[in-house]
N, C-alpha and C positions, 0 to 999 in steps of 0.2 A: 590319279596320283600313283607314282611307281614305289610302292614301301618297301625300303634298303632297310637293314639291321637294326644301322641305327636308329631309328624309327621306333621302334621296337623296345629300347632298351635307354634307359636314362640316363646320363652318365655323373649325373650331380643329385643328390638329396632335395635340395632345394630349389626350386623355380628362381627365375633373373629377378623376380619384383623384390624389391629392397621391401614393401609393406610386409609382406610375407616373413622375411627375415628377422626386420626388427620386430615384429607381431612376437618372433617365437622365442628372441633371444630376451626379449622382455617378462614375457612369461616363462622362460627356464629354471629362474629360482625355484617358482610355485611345482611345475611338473617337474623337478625332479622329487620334493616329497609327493607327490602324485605316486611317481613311481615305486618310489620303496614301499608306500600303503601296500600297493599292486602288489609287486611282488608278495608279500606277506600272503594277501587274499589269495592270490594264484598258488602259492601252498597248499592253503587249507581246500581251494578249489581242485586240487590235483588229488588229497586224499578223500573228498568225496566222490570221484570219480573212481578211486578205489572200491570203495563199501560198496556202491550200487551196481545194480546190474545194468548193462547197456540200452538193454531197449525198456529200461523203468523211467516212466512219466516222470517219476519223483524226482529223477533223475536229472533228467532234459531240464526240468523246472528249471531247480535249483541252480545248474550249470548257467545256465540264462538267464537269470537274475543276478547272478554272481561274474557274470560276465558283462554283464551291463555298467555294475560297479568299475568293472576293471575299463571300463570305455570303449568298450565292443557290442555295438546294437547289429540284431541282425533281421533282417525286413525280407518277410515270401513276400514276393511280386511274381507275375507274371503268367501267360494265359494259362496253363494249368494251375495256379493259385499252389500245390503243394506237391509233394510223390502222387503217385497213382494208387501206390500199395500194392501194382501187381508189377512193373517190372523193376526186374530184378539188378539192373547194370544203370548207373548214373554218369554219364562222363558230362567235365564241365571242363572250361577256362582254366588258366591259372596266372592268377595276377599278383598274388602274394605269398608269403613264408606260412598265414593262419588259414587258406582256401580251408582247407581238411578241415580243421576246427570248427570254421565256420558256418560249414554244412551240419557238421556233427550235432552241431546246437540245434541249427532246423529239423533235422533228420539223424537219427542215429545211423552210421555205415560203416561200411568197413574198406580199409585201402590196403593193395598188393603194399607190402614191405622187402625190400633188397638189403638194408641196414642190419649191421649183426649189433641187436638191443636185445636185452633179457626179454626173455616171454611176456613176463608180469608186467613191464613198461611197455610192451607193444600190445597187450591185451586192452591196457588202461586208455592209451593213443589211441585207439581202434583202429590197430594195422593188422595184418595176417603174410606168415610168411607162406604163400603158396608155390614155392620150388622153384621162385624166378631163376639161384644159382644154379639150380639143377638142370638149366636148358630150357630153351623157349618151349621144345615141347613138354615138359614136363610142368610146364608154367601155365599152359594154354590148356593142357588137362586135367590140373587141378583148379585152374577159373570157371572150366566145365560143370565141375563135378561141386564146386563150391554154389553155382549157379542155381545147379538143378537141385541141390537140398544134398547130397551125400556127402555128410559131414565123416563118413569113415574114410573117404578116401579124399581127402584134403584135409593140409594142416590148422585149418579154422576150428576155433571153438564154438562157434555159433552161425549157421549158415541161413541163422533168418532175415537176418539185415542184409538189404541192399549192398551189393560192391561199384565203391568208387573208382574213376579213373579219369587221368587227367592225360588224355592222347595227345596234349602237345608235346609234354615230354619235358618241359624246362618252364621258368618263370618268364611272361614278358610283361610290359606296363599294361597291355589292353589298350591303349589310347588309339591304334592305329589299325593294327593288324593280326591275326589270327594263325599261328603257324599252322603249318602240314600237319595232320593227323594220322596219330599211328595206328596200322590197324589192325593190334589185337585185339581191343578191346569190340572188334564191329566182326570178329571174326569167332568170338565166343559165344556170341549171341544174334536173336535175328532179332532184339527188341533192343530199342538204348531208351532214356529219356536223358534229353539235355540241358545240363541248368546253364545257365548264365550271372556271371559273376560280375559286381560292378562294388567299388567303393569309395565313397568320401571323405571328407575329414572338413565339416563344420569350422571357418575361420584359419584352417592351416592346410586347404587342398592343393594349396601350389607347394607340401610337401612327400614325396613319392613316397609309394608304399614298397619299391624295393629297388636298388639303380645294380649298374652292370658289377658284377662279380661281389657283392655285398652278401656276408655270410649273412646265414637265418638269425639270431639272436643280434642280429643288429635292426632286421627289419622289427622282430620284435619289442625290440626296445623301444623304437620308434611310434610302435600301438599304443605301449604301455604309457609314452611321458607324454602323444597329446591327448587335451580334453576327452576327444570323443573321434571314433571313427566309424560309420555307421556303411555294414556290409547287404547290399542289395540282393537277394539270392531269388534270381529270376527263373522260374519252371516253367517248363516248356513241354507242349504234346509229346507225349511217348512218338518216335518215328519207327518205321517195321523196314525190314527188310526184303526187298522186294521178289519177284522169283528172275534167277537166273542173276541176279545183282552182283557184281563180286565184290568183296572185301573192300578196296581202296575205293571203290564207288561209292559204295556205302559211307564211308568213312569222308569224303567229301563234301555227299549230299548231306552228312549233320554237320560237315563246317559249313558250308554253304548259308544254310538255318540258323543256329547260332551266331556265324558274324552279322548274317543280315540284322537279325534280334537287335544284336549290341552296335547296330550303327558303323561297325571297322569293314576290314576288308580280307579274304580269304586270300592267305599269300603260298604262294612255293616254298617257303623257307623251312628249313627243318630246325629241329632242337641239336639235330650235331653242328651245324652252321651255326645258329646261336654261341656255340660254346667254343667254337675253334675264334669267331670274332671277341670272346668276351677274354680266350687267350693274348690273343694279339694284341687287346687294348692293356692289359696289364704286361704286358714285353713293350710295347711302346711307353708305354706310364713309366715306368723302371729306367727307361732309358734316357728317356729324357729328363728325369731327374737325375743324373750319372749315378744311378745306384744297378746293381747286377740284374742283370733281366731274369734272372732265375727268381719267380717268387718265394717268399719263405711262409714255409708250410711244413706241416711235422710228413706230409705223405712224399716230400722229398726226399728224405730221409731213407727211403727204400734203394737198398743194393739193387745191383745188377741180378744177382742169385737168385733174392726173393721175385723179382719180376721176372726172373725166367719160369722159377716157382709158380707163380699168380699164373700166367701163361697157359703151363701145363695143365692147371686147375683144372681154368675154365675153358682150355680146349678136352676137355674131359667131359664136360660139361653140354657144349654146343662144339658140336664134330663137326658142321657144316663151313664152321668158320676157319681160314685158315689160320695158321697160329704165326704166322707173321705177321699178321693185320692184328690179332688180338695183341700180338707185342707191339707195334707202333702204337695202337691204343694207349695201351698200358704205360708209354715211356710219357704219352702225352697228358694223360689223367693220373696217373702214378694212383691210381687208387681201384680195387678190385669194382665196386660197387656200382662208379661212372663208367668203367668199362662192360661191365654185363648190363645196365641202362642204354647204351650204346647199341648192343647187341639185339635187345628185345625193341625197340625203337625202330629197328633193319638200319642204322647205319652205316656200319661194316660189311651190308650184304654185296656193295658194287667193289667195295674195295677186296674183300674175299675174294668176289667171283674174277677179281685183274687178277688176284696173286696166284689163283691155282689154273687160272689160264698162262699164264707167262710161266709157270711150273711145268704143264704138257710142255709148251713150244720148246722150253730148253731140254726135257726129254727127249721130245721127239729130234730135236736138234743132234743129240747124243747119238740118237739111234742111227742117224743116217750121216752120220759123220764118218766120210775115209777113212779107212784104216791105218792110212799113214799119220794123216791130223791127228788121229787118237794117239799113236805111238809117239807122236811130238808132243801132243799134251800130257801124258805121262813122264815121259823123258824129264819136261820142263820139272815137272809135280815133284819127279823124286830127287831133281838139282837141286832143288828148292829146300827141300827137305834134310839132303845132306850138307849145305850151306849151313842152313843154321845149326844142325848139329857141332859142323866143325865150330862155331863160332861159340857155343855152347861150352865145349873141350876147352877153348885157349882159354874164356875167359874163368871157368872151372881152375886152370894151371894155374892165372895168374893173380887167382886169390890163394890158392895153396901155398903160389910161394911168398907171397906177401906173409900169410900167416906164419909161415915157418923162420920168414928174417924176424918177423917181431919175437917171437919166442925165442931164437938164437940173441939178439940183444939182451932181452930180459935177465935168460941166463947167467951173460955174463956181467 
């Protein structure tokens, strides 16, 4: 079977079985006071994550009992039965908006953060901002440095916990296929272990845990109002790195493993592919409802300015990229954050490497350009130039004199 996108990605919340349906619209009165209990409990579950410290038992307990209430069970399966407790990097799947969480509960970790969230809330998450915006290398050497225990030179609070990472890069259902794997995360370390992620829903599994371009607090919502959703967390042998291995080798042979584990299949497709089809389907959705293809989103809302702005940033940022590729980015994502994910992902690296090749050719093009060609390309340049000036002038005149007749009426 040749796995295409769609495949990959749901485009309905709900399975075709009418049982499934009526099953839920039946029970919606009950889940939604379900949900408001939740949420209440998820408060008080957020400020105990507060008080405790991350790697406290007491902690994990509670959180998992209290997350059991809210209808989130979570199940170690799998041949290493749990961590190892010696390696240090965890990359798994990623099939939902709660992955992170759900580990959290098994295992306390910690995940690279790109999001500009106050400290306090990314300490409590268990994110860490390790210099993603400051350039891949500066992100690759503070995963280093977070890695080996040198908490002075990375922005982690605590570099005892294991660091998460999720190398596909985007969400997909898991039903089929396994995107491309990025390879920082094989490239900071020669040990990974990798989990495997699997989840059900008891009675409402033919409702997805996330469809194409559905914000997070939606997929949330959707934990919160059924019954129960019970998340699999499959561990799996530490794998090593082998000698002479490179990076994207490495990074294969644990998709490889992993899809095999999960029964899918190990595709070519990347998470920027994902994301430029999860575009299109909401420009075709738009339009074929005769509403504007442009979706509404407050990151629309960004000037030209500020995205030339954004641009400059983060070619400040990562010099390798050129800054026409980071602006077509940017015009596409409209958001700082999908854009440098793009970048650390390599993305933009083939796209870069067109634009500062086509950059030479039209240099070198200059260079060996006649001398006469050049004086005719100037000539044109400065026609050009004095045209719109002149046309600058008249219509400069013929507001002056317009302004000067209405003032002479006025007058009199």
């Amino acid at each position: 079977m040749n796995i295409q996108i769609q495949n990959l990605l749901d485009e309905s919340r709900f399975s075709n079985s009418l049982l499934t349906k009526g099953l839920f619209f039946c029970y919606l009165p009950i889940g939604i006071t379900i949900f408001v209990l939740r949420v209440i409990i998820g408060f008080y579950m957020f400020c105990m994550a507060c008080v405790f410290r991350k790697n406290s038992r007491i902690r994990s307990l509670i959180l998992r009992i209290i997350s059991m209430v809210m209808g989130i069970v979570v199940i170690n399966e799998g041949p290493a039965g749990h961590w190892d407790k010696k390696t240090r990097l965890l990359v798994s799947n990623h099939v939902s908006a709660i992955d992170h969480f759900a580990i959290e509960l098994s295992q306390s970790c910690t995940l690279p953060s790109v999001w500009d969230i106050p400290n306090w809330i990314r300490f409590v998450l268990g994110y860490a901002d390790l210099g993603a915006k400051k350039g891949r290398e500066e992100f690759v050497k503070q995963v280093r440095a977070y890695l080996a225990n040198k908490g002075g030179e990375c922005n982690a609070c605590d570099t005892s916990l294991p660091l998460l990472a999720f190398p596909e890069g985007t969400i997909t259902n898991g039903k089929y296929g396994l995107l491309q794997f990025s390879c920082w995360p094989f490239e900071v370390s020669d040990i990974v272990q990798p989990i495997g992620l699997q989840i059900r829903r008891p009675f409402f599994n033919g409702i997805c845990c996330s469809t194409i371009a559905a914000a997070w607090w939606e997929d949330v919502f959707y934990f919160l109002i059924v019954p129960l959703s019970i998340v699999h967390i499959n561990w799996l042998s530490p794998l090593y790195k082998k000698p002479d291995e490179k990076n994207t080798e490495f990074a294969d042979r644990c998709s490889v493993v992993l899809s095999s584990f999960l029964g899918i299949k190990k595709t070519t497709l990347t998470s920027a592919e994902i994301n430029e089809a999860v575009k299109r389907y909401l420009f075709e959705n738009r339009k074929c409802n005769g509403k504007s293809p442009i979706v509404k989103s407050v990151k629309n809302n960004v000037t030209e300015s500020q995205l030339n702005s954004y641009a400059f940033r983060i070619k400040q940022a990562h010099p390798k990229i050129h800054i026409a590729t980071i602006k077509e980015c940017l015009i596409e994502t409209r958001d700082q954050e999908e854009t440098i994910r793009c970048i650390l992902n390599g993305s933009l690296n083939d796209a870069s490497d067109k634009a500062y090749a086509k950059h030479t050719e039209l240099t070198t093009k200059l260079r060996i350009m006649p001398e006469d060609a050049k004086a005719l390309f100037e000539e044109r340049r400065w026609n050009m130039i004095e045209m719109n000036r002149k046309k600058y002038i008249e219509q400069s005149k013929q507001i002056l004199t317009q302004s000067r007749q209405i003032n002479g009426q006025s007058k009199k």
